[in-house]
C-alpha positions in Angstrom: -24.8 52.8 -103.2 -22.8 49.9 -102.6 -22.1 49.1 -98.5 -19.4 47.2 -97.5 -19.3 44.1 -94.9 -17.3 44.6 -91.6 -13.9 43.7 -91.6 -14.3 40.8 -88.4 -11.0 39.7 -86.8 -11.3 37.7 -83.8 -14.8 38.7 -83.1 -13.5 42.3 -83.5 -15.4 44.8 -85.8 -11.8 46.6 -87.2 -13.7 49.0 -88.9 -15.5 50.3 -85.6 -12.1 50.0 -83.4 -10.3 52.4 -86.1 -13.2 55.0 -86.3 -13.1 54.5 -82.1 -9.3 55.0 -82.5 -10.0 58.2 -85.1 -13.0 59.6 -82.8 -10.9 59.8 -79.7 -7.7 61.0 -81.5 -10.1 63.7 -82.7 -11.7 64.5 -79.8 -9.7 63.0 -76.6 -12.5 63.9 -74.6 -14.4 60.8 -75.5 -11.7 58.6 -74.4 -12.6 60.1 -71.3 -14.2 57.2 -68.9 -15.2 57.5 -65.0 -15.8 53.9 -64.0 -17.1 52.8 -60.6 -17.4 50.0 -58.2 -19.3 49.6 -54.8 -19.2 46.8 -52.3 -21.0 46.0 -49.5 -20.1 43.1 -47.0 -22.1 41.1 -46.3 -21.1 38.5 -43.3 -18.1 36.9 -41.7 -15.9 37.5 -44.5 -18.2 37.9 -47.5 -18.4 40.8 -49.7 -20.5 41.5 -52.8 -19.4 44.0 -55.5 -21.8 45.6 -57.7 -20.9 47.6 -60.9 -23.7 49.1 -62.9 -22.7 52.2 -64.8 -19.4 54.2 -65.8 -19.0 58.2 -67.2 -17.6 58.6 -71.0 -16.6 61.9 -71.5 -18.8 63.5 -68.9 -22.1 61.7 -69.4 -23.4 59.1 -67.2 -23.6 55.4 -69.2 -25.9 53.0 -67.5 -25.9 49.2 -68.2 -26.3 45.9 -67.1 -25.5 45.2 -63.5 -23.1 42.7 -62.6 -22.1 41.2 -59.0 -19.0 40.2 -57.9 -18.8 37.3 -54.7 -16.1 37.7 -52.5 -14.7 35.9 -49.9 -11.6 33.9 -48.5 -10.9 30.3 -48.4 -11.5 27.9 -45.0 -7.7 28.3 -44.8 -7.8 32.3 -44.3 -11.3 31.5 -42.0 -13.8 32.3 -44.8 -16.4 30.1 -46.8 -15.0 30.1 -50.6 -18.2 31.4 -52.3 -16.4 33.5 -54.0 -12.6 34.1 -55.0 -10.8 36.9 -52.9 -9.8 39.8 -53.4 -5.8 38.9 -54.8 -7.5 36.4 -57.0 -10.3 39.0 -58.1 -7.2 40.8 -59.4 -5.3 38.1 -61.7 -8.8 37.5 -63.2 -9.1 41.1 -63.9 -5.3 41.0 -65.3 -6.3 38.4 -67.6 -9.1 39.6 -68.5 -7.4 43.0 -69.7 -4.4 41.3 -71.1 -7.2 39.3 -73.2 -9.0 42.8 -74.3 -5.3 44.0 -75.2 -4.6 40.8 -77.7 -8.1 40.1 -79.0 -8.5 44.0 -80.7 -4.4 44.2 -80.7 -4.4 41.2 -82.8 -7.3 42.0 -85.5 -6.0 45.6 -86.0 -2.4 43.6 -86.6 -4.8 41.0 -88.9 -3.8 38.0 -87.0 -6.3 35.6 -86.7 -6.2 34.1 -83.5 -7.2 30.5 -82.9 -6.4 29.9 -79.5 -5.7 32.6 -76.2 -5.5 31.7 -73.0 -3.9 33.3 -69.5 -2.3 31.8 -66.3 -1.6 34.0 -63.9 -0.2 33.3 -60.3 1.1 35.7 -57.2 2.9 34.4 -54.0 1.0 36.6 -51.0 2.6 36.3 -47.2 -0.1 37.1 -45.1 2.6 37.9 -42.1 2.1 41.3 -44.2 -2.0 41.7 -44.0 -2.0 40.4 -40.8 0.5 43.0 -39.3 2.9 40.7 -38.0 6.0 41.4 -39.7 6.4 45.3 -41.1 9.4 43.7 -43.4 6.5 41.5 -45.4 4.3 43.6 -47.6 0.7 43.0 -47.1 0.3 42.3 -51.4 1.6 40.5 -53.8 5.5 39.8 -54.2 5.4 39.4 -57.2 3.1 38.2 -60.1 3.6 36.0 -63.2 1.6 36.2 -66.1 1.9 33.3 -69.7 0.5 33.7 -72.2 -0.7 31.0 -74.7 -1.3 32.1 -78.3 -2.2 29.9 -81.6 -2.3 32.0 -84.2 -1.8 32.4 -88.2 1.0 34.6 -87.4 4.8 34.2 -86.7 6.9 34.4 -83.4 8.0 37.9 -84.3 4.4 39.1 -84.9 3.4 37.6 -82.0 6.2 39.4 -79.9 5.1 42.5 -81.5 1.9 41.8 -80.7 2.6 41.5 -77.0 4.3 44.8 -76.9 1.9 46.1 -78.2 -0.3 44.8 -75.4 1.8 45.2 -72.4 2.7 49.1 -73.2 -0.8 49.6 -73.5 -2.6 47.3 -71.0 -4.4 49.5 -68.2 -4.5 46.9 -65.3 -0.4 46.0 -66.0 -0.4 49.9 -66.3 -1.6 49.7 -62.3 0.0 46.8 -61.5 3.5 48.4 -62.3 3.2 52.2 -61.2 2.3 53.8 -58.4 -1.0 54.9 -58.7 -2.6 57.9 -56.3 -5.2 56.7 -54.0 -7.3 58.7 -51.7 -9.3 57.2 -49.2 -12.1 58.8 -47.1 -14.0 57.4 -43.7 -17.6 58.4 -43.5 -19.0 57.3 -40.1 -22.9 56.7 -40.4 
């Protein structure tokens, strides 16, 4: 019985992300994922986020840990050992965006040689700091490039980024309202 070597795009087994893409088509319920953040501060403005397991279709999934620093910069009366919170969230953008193109990009068969984000937001802290109800407390806006080298041509590549905006969860946030519900639990 002959087996046959994994079709590797961009560090991206294709084989596994089609029968990923085939399992949750036939079963939507393990597309299904619960995932899960806490954060604790710690002083003055410093905050550490932990992340150590997520729920796929119903069952708990533990895994490594992994700790997040936050804080502010001198300028906004923190430390800087860490980014903040508005930076935390173009890292995550970019981070997704390159998620999207990496397995977007071997399922297309473009080979990419070179993939990098810059991502930038204009914040007006009259807004967080309640001074002005005309200023909103987030981002004004956001601007995202992206840099591609890769064996494929501009209109591939436009496809390609289609592909990965239409389909990009955090853009997905970033652009529609999303429901939030908060609780307060005094201890």
């Amino acid at each position: 019985m002959a087996t046959t070597e994994p079709t590797v795009v961009n560090g991206v087994d294709v084989s596994a992300l089609e029968g990923a893409v085939e399992a949750i088509s036939d079963d939507p319920e393990v597309g299904r994922f619960t995932f899960r953040a806490e954060t604790a501060w710690q002083d003055a403005l410093k905050s550490v986020t932990t992340i150590d397991e997520f729920d796929q279709a119903g069952e708990t999934i533990h895994t490594q840990a992994f700790t997040l620093q936050g804080d502010e910069p001198e300028q906004i009366l923190g430390e800087r050992t860490g980014p903040n919170a508005v930076e935390l969230l173009l890292g995550a953008l970019g981070s997704c965006l390159s998620v999207g193109y990496a397995a977007n990009a071997a399922h297309m068969g473009i080979e990419l040689e070179e993939l990098r984000f810059e991502m930038s937001g204009d914040v007006d802290l009259r807004g967080f700091l309640g001074i002005s109800e005309d200023v909103r407390p987030g981002y004004e806006s956001l601007t995202c490039t992206a840099y591609v080298t890769a064996d494929a041509s501009e209109e591939e590549l436009a496809e390609l980024c289609e592909r990965v905006e239409a389909t990009s969860p955090l853009m997905d946030v970033i652009m529609n309202e999303v429901p939030l519900e908060t609780r307060l639990v005094a201890e």
